[in-house]
KEMAR-401129 format. One record per residue (C-alpha): residue number from 1; residue in three letters; x, y, z. Coordinates in steps of 0.001 Angstrom, whole numbers. Example, Ala and Ser with C-alpha at 12.3 -4.5 7.8 and 13.67 -1.06 7.14 Angstrom:
REM KEMAR-401129
+------+------+---------+---------+---------+
: resi : resn :      c1 :      c2 :      c3 :
+------+------+---------+---------+---------+
:    1 :  ALA :   12300 :   -4500 :    7800 :
:    2 :  SER :   13670 :   -1060 :    7140 :
+------+------+---------+---------+---------+
END
This chain:
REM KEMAR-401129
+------+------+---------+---------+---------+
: resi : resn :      c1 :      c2 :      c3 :
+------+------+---------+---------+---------+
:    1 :  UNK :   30497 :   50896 :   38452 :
:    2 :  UNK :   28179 :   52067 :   35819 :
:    3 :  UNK :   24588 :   50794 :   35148 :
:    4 :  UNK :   25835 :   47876 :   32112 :
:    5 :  UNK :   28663 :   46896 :   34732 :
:    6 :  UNK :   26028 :   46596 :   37345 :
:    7 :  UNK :   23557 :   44467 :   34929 :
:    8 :  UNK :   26617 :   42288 :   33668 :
:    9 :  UNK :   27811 :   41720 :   37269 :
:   10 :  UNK :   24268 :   40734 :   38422 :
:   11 :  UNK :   23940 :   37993 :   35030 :
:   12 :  UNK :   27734 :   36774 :   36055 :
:   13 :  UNK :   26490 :   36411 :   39684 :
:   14 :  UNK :   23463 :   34698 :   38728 :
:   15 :  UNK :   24863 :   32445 :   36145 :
:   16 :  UNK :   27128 :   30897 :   38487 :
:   17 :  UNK :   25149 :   30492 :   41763 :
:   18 :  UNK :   22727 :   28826 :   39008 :
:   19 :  UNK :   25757 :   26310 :   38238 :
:   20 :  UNK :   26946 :   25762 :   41397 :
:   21 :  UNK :   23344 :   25566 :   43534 :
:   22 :  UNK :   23860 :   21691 :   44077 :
:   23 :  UNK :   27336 :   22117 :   46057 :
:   24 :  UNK :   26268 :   25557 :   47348 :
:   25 :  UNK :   22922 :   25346 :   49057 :
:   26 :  UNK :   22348 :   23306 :   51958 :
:   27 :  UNK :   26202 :   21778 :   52396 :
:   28 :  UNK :   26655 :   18841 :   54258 :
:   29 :  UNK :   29588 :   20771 :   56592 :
:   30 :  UNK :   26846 :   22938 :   57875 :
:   31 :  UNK :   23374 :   21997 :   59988 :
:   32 :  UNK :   20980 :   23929 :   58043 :
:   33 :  UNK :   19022 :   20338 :   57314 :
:   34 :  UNK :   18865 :   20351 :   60685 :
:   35 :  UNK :   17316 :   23656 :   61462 :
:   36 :  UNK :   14768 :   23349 :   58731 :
:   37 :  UNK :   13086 :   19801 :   60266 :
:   38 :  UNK :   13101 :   22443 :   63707 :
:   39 :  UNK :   11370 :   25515 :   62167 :
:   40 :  UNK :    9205 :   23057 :   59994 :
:   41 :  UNK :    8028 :   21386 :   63332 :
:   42 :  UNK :    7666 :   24430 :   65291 :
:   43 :  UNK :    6000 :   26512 :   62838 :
:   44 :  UNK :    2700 :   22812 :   62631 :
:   45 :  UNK :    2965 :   22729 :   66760 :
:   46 :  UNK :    1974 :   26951 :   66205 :
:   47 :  UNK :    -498 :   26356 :   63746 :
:   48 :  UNK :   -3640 :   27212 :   66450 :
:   49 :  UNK :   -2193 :   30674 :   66731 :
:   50 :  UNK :   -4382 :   33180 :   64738 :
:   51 :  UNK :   -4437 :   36720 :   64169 :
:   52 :  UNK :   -5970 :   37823 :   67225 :
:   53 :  UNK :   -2895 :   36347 :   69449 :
:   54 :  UNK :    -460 :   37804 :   67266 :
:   55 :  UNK :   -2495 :   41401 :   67554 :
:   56 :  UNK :   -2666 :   42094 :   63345 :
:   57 :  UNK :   -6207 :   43819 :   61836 :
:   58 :  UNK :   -5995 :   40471 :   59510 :
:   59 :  UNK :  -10055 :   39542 :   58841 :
:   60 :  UNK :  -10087 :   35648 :   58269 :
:   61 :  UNK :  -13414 :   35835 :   57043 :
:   62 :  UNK :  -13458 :   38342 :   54066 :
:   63 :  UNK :  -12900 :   36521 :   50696 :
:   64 :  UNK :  -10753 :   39117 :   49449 :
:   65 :  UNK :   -8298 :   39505 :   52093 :
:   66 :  UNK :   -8600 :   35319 :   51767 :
:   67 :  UNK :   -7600 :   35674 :   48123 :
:   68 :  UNK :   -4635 :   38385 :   49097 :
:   69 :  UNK :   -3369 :   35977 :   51950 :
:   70 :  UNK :   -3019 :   32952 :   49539 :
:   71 :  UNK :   -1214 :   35138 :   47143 :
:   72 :  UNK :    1397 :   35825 :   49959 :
:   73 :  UNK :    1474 :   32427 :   51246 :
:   74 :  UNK :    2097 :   31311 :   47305 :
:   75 :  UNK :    4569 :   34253 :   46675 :
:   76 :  UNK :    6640 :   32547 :   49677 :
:   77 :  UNK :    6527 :   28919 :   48810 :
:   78 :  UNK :    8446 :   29773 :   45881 :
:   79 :  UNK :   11581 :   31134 :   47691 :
:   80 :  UNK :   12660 :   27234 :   47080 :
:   81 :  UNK :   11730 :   26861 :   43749 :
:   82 :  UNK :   14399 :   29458 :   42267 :
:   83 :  UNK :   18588 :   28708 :   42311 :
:   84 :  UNK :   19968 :   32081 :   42214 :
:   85 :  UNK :   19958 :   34591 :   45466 :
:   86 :  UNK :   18400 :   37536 :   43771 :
:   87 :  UNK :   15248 :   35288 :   42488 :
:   88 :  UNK :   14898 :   34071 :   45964 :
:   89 :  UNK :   15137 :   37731 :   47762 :
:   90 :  UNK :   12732 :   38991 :   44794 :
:   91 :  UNK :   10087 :   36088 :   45896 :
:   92 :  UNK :   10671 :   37504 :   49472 :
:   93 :  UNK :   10041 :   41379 :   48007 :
:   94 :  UNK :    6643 :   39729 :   46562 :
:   95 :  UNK :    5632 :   38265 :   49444 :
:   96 :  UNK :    5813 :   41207 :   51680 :
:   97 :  UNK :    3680 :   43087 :   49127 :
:   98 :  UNK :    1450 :   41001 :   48948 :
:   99 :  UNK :    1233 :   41429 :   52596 :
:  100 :  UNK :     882 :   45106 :   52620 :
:  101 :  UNK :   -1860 :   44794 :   50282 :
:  102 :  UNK :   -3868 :   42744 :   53118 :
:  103 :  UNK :   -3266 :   45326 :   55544 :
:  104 :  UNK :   -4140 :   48198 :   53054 :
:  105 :  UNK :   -6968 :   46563 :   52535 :
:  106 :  UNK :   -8042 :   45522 :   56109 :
:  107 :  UNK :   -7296 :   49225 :   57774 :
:  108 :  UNK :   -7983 :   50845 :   54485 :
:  109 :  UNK :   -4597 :   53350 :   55024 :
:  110 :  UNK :   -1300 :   53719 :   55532 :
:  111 :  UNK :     733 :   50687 :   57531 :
:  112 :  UNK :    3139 :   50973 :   59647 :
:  113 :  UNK :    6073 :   48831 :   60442 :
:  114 :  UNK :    4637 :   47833 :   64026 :
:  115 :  UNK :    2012 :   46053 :   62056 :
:  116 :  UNK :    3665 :   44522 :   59159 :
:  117 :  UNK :    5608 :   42216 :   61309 :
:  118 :  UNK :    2531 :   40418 :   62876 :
:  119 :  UNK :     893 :   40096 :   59252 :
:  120 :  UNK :    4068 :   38733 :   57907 :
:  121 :  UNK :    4545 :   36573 :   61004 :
:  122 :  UNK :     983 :   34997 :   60634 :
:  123 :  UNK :    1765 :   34292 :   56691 :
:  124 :  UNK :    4758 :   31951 :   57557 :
:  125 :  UNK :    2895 :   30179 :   60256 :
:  126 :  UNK :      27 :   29472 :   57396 :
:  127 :  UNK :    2638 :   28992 :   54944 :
:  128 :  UNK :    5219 :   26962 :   56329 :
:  129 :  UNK :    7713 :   27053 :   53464 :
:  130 :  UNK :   10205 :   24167 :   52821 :
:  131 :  UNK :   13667 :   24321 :   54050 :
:  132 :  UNK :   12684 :   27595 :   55511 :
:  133 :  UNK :   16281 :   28462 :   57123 :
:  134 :  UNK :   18472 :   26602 :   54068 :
:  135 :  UNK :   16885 :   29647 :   51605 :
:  136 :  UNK :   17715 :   32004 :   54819 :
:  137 :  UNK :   21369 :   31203 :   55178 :
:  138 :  UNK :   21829 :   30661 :   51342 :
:  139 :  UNK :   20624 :   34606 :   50437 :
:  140 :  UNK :   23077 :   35979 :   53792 :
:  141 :  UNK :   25991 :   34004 :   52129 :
:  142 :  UNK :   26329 :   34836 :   48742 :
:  143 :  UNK :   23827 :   37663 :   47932 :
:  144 :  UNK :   25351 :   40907 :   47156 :
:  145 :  UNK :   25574 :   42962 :   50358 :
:  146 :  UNK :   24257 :   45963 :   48175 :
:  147 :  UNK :   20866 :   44537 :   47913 :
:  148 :  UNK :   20710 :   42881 :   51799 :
:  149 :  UNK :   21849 :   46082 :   53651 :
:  150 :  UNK :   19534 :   48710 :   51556 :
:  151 :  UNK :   16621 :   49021 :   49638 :
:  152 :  UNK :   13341 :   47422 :   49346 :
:  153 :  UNK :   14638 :   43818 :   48900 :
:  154 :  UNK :   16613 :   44947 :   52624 :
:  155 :  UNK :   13837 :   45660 :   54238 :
:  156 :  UNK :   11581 :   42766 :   53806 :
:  157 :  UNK :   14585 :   40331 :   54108 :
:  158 :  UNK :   15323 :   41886 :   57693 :
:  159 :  UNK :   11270 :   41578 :   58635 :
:  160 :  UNK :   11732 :   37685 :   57053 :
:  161 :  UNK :   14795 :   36917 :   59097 :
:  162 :  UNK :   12878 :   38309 :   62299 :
:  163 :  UNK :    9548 :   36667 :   62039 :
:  164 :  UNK :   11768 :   33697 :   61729 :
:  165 :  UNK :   13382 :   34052 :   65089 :
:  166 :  UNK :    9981 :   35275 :   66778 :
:  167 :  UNK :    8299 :   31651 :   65452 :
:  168 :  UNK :   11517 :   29974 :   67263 :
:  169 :  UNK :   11385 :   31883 :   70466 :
:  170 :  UNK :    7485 :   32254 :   70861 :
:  171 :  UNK :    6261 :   31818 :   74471 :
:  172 :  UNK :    2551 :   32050 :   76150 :
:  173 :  UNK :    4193 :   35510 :   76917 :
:  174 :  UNK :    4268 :   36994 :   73729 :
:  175 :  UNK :     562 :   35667 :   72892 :
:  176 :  UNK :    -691 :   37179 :   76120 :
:  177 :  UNK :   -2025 :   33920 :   77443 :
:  178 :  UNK :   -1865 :   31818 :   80289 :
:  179 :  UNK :    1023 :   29320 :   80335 :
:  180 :  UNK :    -841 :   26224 :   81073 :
:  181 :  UNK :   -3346 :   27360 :   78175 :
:  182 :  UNK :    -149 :   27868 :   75811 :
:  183 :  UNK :    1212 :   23661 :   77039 :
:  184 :  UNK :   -2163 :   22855 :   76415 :
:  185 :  UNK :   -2266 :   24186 :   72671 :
:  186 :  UNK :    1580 :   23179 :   71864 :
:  187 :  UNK :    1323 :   19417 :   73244 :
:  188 :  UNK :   -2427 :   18714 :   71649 :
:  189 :  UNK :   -4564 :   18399 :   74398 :
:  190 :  UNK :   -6850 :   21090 :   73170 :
:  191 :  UNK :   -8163 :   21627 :   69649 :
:  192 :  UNK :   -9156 :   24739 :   68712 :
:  193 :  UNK :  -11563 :   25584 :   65723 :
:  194 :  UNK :   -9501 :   27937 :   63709 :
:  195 :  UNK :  -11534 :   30192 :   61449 :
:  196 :  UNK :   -8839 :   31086 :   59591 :
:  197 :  UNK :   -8374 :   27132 :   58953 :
:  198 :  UNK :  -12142 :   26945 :   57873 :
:  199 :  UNK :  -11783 :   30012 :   55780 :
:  200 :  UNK :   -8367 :   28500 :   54183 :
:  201 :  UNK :  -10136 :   25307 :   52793 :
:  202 :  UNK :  -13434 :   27024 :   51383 :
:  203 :  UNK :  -10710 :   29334 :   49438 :
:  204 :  UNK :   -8672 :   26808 :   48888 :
:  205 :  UNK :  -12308 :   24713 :   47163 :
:  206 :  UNK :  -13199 :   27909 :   45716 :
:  207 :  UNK :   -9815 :   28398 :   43793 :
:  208 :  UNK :   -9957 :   25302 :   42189 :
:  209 :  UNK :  -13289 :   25888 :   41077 :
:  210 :  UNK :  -12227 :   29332 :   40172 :
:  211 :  UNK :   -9449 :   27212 :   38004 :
:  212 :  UNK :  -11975 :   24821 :   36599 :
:  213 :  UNK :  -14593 :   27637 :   35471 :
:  214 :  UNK :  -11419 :   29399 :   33447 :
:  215 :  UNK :  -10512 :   25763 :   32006 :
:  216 :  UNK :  -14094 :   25013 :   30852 :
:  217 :  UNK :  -13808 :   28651 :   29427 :
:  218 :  UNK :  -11186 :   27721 :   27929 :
:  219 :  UNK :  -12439 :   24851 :   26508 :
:  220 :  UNK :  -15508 :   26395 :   25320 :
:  221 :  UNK :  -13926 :   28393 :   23237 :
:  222 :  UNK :  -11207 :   26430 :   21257 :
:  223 :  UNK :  -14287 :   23851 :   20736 :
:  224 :  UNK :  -16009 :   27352 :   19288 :
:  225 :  UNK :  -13000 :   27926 :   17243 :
:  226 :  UNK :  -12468 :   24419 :   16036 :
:  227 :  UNK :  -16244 :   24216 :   14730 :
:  228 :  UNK :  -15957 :   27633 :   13153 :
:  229 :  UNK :  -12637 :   26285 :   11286 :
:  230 :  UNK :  -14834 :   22836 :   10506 :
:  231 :  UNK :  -17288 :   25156 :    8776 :
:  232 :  UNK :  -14569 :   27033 :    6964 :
:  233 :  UNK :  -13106 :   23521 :    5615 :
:  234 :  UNK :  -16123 :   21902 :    4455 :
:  235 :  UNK :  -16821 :   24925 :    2516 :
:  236 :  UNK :  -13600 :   25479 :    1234 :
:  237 :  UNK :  -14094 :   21386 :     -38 :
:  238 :  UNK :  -16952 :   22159 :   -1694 :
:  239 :  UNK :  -15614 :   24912 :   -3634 :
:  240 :  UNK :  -12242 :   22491 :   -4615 :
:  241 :  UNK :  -14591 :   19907 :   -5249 :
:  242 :  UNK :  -16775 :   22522 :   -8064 :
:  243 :  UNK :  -13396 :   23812 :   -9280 :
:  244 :  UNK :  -11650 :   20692 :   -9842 :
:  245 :  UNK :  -15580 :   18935 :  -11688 :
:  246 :  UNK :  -15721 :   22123 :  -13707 :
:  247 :  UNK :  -11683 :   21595 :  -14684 :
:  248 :  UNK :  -11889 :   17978 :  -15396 :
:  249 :  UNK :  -14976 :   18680 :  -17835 :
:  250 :  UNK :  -13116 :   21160 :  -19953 :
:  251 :  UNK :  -10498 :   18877 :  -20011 :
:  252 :  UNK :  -12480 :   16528 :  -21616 :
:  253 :  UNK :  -14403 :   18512 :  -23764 :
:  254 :  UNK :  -10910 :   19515 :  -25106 :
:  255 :  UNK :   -9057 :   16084 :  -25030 :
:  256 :  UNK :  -11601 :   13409 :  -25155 :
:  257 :  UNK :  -10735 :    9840 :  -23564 :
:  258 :  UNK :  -10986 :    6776 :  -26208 :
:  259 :  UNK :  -10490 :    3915 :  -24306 :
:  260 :  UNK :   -9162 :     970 :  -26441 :
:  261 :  UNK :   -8944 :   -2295 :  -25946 :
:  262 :  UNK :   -5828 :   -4319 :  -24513 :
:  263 :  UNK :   -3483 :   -5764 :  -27058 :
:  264 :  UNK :   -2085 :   -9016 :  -26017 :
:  265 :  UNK :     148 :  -10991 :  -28464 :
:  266 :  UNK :   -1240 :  -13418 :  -30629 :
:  267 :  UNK :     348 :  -17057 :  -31548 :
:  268 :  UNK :    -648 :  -18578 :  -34746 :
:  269 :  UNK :    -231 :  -22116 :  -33887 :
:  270 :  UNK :   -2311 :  -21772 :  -30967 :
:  271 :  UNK :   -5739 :  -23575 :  -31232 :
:  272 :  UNK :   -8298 :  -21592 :  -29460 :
:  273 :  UNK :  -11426 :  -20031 :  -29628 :
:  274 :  UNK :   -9747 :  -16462 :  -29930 :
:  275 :  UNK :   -7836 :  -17760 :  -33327 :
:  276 :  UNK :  -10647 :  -19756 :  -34603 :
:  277 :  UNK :  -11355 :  -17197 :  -38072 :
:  278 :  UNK :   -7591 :  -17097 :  -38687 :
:  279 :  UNK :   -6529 :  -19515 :  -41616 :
:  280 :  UNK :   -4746 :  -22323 :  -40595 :
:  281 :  UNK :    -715 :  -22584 :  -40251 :
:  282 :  UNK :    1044 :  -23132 :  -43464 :
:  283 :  UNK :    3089 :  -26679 :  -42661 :
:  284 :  UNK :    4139 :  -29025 :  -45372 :
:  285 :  UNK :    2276 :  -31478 :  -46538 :
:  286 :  UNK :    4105 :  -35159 :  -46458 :
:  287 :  UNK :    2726 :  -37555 :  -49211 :
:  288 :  UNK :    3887 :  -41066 :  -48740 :
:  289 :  UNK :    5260 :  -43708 :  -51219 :
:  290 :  UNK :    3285 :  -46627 :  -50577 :
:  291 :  UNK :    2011 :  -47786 :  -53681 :
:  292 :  UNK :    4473 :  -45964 :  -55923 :
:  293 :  UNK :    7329 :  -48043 :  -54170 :
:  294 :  UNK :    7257 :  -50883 :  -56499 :
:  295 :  UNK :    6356 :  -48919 :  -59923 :
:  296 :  UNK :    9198 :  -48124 :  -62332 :
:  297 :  UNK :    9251 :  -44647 :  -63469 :
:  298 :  UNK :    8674 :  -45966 :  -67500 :
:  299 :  UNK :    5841 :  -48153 :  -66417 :
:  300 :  UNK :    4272 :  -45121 :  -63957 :
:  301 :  UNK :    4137 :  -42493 :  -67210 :
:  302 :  UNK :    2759 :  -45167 :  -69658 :
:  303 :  UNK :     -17 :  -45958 :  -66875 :
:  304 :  UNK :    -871 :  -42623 :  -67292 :
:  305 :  UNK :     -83 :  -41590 :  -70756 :
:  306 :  UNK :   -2198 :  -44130 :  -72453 :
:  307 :  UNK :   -4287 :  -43453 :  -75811 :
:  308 :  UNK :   -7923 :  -43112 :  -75551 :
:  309 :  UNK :   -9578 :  -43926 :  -79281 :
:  310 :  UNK :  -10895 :  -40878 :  -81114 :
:  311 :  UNK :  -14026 :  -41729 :  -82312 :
:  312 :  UNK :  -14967 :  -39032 :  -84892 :
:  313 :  UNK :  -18897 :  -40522 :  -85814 :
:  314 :  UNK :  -21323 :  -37971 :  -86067 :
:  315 :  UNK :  -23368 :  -40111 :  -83336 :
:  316 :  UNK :  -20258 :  -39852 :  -81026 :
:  317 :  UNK :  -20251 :  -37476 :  -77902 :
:  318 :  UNK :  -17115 :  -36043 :  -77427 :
:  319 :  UNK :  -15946 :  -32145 :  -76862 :
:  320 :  UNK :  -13181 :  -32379 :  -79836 :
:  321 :  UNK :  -13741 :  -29874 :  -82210 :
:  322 :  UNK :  -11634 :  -30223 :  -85397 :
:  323 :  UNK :  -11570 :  -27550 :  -88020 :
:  324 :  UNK :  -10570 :  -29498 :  -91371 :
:  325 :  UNK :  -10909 :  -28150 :  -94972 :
:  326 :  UNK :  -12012 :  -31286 :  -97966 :
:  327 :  UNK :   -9369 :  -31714 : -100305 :
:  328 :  UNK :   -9960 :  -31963 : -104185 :
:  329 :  UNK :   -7447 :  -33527 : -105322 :
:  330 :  UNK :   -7486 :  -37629 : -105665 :
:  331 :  UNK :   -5488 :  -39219 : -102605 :
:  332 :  UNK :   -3595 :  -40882 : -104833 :
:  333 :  UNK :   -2277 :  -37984 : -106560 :
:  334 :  UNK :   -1331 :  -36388 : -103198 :
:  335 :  UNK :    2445 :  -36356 : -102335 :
:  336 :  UNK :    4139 :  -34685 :  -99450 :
:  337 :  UNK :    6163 :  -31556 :  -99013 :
:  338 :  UNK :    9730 :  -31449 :  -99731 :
:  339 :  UNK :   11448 :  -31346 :  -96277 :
:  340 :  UNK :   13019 :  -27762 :  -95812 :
:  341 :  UNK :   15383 :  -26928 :  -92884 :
:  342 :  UNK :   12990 :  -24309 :  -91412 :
:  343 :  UNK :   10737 :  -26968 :  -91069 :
:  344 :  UNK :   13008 :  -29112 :  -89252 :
:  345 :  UNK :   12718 :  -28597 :  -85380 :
:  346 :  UNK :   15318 :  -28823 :  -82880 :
:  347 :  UNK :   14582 :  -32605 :  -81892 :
:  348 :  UNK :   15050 :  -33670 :  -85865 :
:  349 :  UNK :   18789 :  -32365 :  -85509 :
:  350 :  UNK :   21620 :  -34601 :  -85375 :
:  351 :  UNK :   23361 :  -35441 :  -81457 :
:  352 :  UNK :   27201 :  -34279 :  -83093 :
:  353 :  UNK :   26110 :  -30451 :  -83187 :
:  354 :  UNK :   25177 :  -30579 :  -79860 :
:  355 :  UNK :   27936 :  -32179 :  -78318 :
:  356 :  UNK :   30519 :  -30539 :  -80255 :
:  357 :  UNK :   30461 :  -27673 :  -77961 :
:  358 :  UNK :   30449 :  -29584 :  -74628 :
:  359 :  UNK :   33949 :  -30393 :  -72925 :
:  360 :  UNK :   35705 :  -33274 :  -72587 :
:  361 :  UNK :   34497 :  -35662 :  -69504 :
:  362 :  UNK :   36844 :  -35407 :  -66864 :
:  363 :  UNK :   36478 :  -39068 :  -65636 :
:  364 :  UNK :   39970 :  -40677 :  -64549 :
:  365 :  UNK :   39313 :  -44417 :  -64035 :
:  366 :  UNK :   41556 :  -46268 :  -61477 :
:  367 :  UNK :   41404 :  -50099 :  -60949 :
:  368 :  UNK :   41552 :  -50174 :  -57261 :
:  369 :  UNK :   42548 :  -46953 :  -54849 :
:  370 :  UNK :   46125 :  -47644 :  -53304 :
:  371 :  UNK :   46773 :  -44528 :  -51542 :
:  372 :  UNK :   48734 :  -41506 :  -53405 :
:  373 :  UNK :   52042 :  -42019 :  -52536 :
:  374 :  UNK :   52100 :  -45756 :  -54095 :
:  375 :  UNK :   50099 :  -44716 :  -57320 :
:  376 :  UNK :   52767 :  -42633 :  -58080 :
:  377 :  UNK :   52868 :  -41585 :  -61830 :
:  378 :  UNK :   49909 :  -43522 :  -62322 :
:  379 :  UNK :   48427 :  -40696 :  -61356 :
:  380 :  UNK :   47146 :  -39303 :  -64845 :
:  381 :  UNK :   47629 :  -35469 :  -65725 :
:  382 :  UNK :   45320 :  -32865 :  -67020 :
:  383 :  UNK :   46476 :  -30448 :  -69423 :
:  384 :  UNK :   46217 :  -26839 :  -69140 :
:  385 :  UNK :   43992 :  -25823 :  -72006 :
:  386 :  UNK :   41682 :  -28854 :  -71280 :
:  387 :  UNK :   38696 :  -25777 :  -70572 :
:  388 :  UNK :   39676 :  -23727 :  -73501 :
:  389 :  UNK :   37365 :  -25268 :  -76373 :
:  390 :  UNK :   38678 :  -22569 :  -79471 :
:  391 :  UNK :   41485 :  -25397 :  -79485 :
:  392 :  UNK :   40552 :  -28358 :  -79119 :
:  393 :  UNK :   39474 :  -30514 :  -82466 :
:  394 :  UNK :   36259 :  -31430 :  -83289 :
:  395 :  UNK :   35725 :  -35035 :  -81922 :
:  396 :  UNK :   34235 :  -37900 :  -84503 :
:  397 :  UNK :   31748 :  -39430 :  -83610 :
:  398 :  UNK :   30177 :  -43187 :  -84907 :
:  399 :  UNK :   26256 :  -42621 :  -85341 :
:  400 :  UNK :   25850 :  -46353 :  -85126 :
:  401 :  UNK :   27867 :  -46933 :  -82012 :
:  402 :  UNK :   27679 :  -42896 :  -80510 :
:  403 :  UNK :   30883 :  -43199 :  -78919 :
:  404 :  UNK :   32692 :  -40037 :  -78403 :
:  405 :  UNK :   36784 :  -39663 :  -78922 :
:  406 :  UNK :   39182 :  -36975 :  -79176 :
:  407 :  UNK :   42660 :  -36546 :  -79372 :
:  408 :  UNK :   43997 :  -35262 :  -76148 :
:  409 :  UNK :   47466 :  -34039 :  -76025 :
+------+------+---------+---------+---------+
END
C-alpha cells in the first residue's frame, strides 16, 4: 500500500470509529466500567507515593520540572477527550515526551528505559485520568496493529499499558518499605506531607496567575487598539464634518434656498380676518313689492312722469339753457310748414302698413274642450300656404273699428 492509500485508509479508519464511538467504547457486554472505578480508586489510595519510593531523579521542587510535569499530566487527561484510536495513542506519544523532557532535564543526558517507567508511573498516579482502562482496551481493539506493535506510538503505549498493571499490583515490596508502614499509608492512618502535593498547588496558583497576567495583556492591548481606532474616528468625523460644511456652502452659493410661504386654499364666502380686504361675494340683491303691490302700472309712470312748470323769468333759477333766435315777422303773419313725408316720423304712419306684413293669428276658438275623438270634424284645418305671405291678399282693415279680416281659403 502506497503512501495516499495509507493516508486514505487512516481518514476511513478515523471517520468511522468517530461515528461509531457511542456503541464502540466502553460496551455494556464488557466490564471495562468496572475496571476504571478500580484503577480510579487505587491510583487516590497511592497518592502518598512520591518519587523517592518509586526510585525516578524527578525534583518536586524545581518550577520548571513543575511546569514539564503538568504538561504531561495535561497531555494524558486528554486521552478521553478524543473519539478516534490514533488521536488517543497520539495524546499517549505526547505524554511520554513530555516525560522525557523531565528526565532530560532532571539528569541533564541521555534516559534510559529503566528510568522512563518510574517517571511515567509517577505521572499517572498525579494524573489519574478518567476511565483510565476504557481508553486502554478501546486503542488494543480497533487501532491498527501497524502503529501498536512498532514505532514510537508502540513504544509508549507498551510503557502505558505497564505502568498500568504496576499501579494495580503495587505492594510495600516494590516501594522498599515495611508492610505495616505500606497498611498504614493505604488504609489512612498516616498522613504524609507530600512535597510534590505542596509543589502541585503553588504551580497549579501560579498557572492561573500565569493565565490571568496573559489575559490582562491581552486586555491591555485591544483597549490600546480600540482607543487608537477612537482617535482615528473622531478625526476622520471631523474631516466629513469640514467636507460635507464646505459642500453644502457651494451648494448654496450655486442654488440659493427661497423659502416661500404655504399656500392654503382660499374660500370667498368665508368671513374671516384672513379675507377681510377681499370685496364682498357677488349675491343678488332681492327688492320687495310692498308698496308697489297696490299701484297700477299707468298710475306708477304718471306718479313719476309728472310736469314741473318752466318758469323762463329772468329772476328765475333754473339750469335750462335755451338757445332761441327773435323772429321779425308779425305772429300773425306766421303760418306753418307744409307737412312733407320726410318730415313725418315712424309713429305719424298709419297701423295698415305695419300689419300688412304680419301673418294671420293662428287662434282656433272652441266652445268647450270635449276630447278629440268626439270633436271630430269640428276640428278646424290649417292650410298649407298659411306661412307663405307672397300669396296671401292684403287684408282691409276699418280705421274706425281696427278690426282685421282676410279671406282664408
Amino acid at each position: 500500500m502506497g503512501r495516499s492509500g495509507a493516508k486514505y485508509w487512516t481518514f476511513f479508519e478515523k471517520f468511522v470509529m468517530v461515528e461509531l464511538y457511542s456503541a464502540l467504547f466502553c460496551p455494556t457486554c464488557t466490564h471495562d466500567e468496572e475496571e476504571d472505578l478500580r484503577i480510579q480508586e487505587r491510583i487516590r489510595k497511592l497518592s502518598w507515593v512520591t518519587a523517592h519510593h518509586l526510585g525516578c531523579c524527578i525534583s518536586e521542587t524545581s518550577m520548571e520540572v513543575r511546569d514539564l510535569v503538568y504538561t504531561a499530566i495535561t497531555d494524558l487527561l486528554g486521552i478521553d477527550s478524543v473519539k478516534a484510536p490514533q488521536d488517543k495513542l497520539s495524546c499517549v506519544v505526547r505524554c511520554c515526551r513530555s516525560v522525557m523532557e523531565v528526565l532530560q532535564h532532571c539528569q541533564g543526558g541521555p534516559v534510559s528505559a529503566d528510568e522512563f517507567l518510574p517517571a511515567l508511573i509517577f505521572i499517572v498516579l498525579k494524573g489519574n485520568p478518567a476511565r483510565l482502562k476504557s481508553n486502554i482496551h478501546y486503542v488494543t481493539r480497533f487501532c491498527n496493529d501497524s502503529r501498536l506493535m512498532q514505532g514510537e506510538a508502540g513504544y509508549y503505549f507498551t510503557n502505558l499499558c505497564c505502568a498500568v498493571s504496576f499501579i494495580e499490583n503495587l505492594t510495600a515490596e516494590s516501594l522498599n518499605m515495611p508492610e505495616d508502614e505500606f497498611t498504614a499509608y493505604m488504609t489512612g492512618a498516616i498522613t504524609p506531607v507530600s512535597a510534590w502535593e505542596s509543589a502541585l498547588v503553588a504551580c497549579e496558583s501560579m498557572h492561573q496567575l500565569r493565565e490571568h497576567l496573559a489575559c490582562l495583556k491581552g486586555l491591555s492591548e485591544r483597549t490600546d487598539a480600540v482607543q487608537k481606532g477612537t482617535v482615528e474616528l473622531k478625526s476622520n468625523i471631523e474631516k466629513f464634518k469640514e467636507e460635507i460644511t464646505k459642500s453644502i456652502t457651494s451648494i448654496i452659493k450655486k442654488t440659493p434656498l427661497i423659502i416661500r410661504p404655504r399656500k392654503t386654499p382660499i374660500s370667498i364666502d368665508r368671513q374671516d380676518s384672513i379675507t377681510d380686504n377681499l370685496p364682498s361675494p357677488i349675491a343678488p340683491i332681492i327688492v320687495t313689492n310692498e308698496g308697489v303691490a297696490d299701484t297700477s302700472l299707468p298710475n306708477f309712470y304718471m306718479q313719476n312722469l309728472q310736469l314741473l312748470p318752466l318758469d323762463l323769468t329772468a329772476d328765475a333759477k333754473t339750469n335750462l339753457k335755451l338757445d332761441i333766435t327773435p323772429c321779425s315777422q308779425p305772429a300773425e303773419t306766421l303760418q306753418p310748414d307744409d307737412e312733407t313725408e320726410a318730415s313725418k316720423t315712424i309713429l305719424d304712419k298709419d297701423e295698415i302698413e305695419t300689419l300688412a306684413h304680419l301673418p294671420v293669428p293662428l287662434m282656433p276658438t272652441t266652445s268647450k274642450y270635449s276630447g278629440f275623438s268626439k270633436q271630430g270634424s269640428q276640428i278646424p284645418s290649417i292650410p298649407c300656404n298659411t306661412g307663405d305671405l307672397s300669396l296671401q291678399p292684403v287684408p282691409n282693415v276699418d280705421t274706425e273699428n281696427k278690426v282685421l279680416s282676410s279671406d282664408v281659403c
